[in-house]
C-alpha positions, -999 to +999 in steps of 0.1 A: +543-132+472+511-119+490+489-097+470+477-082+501+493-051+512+508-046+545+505-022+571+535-008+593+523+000+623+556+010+638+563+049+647+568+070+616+608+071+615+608+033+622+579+027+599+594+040+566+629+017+572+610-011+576+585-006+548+616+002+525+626-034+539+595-050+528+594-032+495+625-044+487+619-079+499+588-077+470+560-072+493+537-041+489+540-024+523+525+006+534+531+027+568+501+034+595+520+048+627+500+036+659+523+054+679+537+087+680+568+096+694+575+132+711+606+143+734+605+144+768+585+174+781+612+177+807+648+173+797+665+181+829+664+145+840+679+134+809+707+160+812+710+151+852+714+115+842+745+121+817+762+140+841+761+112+865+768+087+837+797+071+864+771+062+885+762+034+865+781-001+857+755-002+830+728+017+808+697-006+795+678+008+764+643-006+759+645+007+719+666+027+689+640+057+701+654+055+732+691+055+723+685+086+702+666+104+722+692+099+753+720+108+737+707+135+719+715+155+758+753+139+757+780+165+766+811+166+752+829+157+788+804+130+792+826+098+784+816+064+774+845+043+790+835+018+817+800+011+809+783-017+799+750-013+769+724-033+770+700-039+743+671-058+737+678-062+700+694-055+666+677-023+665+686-009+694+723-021+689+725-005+659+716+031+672+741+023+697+770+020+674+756+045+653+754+068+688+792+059+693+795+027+714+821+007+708+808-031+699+822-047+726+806-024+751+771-039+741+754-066+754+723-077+735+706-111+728+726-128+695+712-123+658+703-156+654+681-152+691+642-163+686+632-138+705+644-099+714+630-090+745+638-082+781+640-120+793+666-128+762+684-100+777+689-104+812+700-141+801+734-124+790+735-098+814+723-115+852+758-119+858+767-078+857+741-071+886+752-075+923+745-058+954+755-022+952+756-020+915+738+005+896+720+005+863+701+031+845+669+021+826+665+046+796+625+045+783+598+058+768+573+077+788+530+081+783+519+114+773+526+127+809+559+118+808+555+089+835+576+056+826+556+033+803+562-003+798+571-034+811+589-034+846+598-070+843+638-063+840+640-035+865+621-061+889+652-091+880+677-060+892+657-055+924+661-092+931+694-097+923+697-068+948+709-042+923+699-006+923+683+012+893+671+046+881+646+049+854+646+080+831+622+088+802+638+097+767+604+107+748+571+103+748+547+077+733+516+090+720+485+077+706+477+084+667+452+112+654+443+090+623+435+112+589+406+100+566+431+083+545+444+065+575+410+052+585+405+040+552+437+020+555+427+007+592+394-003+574+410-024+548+431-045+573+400-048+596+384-067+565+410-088+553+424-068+521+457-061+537+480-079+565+487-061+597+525-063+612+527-051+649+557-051+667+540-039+699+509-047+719+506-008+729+497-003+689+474-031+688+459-009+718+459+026+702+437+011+671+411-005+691+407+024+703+414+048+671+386+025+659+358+021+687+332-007+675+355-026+649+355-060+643+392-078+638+377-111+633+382-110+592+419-094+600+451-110+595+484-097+617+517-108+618+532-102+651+570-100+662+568-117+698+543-138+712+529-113+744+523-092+711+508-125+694+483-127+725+477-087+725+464-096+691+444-121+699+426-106+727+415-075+704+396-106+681+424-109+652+412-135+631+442-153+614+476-145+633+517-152+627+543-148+654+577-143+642+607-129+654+620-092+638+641-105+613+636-096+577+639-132+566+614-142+589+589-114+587+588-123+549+582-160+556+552-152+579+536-126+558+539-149+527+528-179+545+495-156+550+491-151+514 
């Protein structure tokens, strides 16, 4: 076991499953959101989109956020049947079933995957998208509401000359961070505790939370290697790249010990 604490840095609902997690795993976690979350300033598009759920062959969700937040506008007409769910990991799977998809309506990379991300995705789902077939991306948006993230899937259903609608589900903020906070931020800057990111937007929000820190004496764990390389670009000193797993987070965050 590590003697080092370590620091969450996953939005606040996310961050206190996954520090529960780590607690229970033995580890000495702690939670520093680097995101916030906020609805969508505009619901109507979310609302527009379920009622022309028969649109689409399928439904992509980038995240659990995303899942909740969509079908948090569900009516009670709006059916399920007929579509397929796509998700980019056990998270987002789970808040699926927990939404009310059936199992065998998902599509998502396997548990024993080394990685959770779009490209591990589209690997199971290519074969879905032809011409004329529609799929609805469900994000996260910036503070504006404009779609945030990675267009690398929407740009594989372009070329497999499929069509696709975006719509944003919430909003992803940057953190406000409290004395306490910064006090936190300061010991993983200096190598007292071990910083887990799984996302290269919160690895963003903290260099700039904390203007004129150094990261070389900081240790991260990170949960996909573009995160590993967001990492090491802000100066981390000592870095792990692991996939989301329990197991595996454990193993990397000891092995920093």
């Amino acid at each position: 076991m590590t003697g080092r604490s370590v620091i969450v840095t996953r939005p606040a609902r996310e961050a206190a499953q996954w520090v529960s997690d780590l607690r229970d795993a033995g580890l000495d976690a702690v939670a520093l959101p680097l995101i916030v979350i906020e609805p969508a300033a505009d619901v109507e598009p979310l609302r527009a989109a379920w009622q022309r759920i028969g649109d689409y062959a399928a439904l992509m969700f980038v995240s659990a956020t995303a899942v909740e937040h969509f079908f948090q506008h569900r009516g009670a007409a709006n059916s399920l049947a007929g579509h397929r769910f796509w998700a980019t990991g056990p998270g987002t799977t789970r808040a699926l079933l927990r939404a009310g998809v059936p199992r065998e309506s998902i599509d998502a990379p396997p548990p024993e995957a080394t990685r959770f991300d779009s490209e591990a995705l589209w690997e199971r789902v290519h074969a879905q998208v032809s011409p004329d077939v529609r799929v609805l991306i469900v994000r996260g948006g910036d503070e504006a509401g404009r779609p945030a993230g990675r267009d690398w899937l929407a740009n594989e259903i372009d070329a497999a000359r499929g069509h696709r609608d975006t719509v944003v589900a919430y909003r992803r903020l940057p953190p406000s961070l409290d004395v306490v906070q910064r006090k936190l931020a300061m010991d993983g800057a200096e190598g007292r505790a071990i910083w887990l990111f799984s996302s290269s937007e919160a690895i963003g929000n903290l260099q700039r939370a904390m203007p004129g820190v150094q990261w070389h004496a900081a240790s991260a764990v990170a949960t996909h290697a573009r995160i590993g390389e967001a990492a090491r670009g802000a100066g981390f000193g000592t870095l792990r790249v692991c996939t989301p797993l329990l197991e595996a987070l454990v193993a990397s965050i000891e092995s920093l010990a």
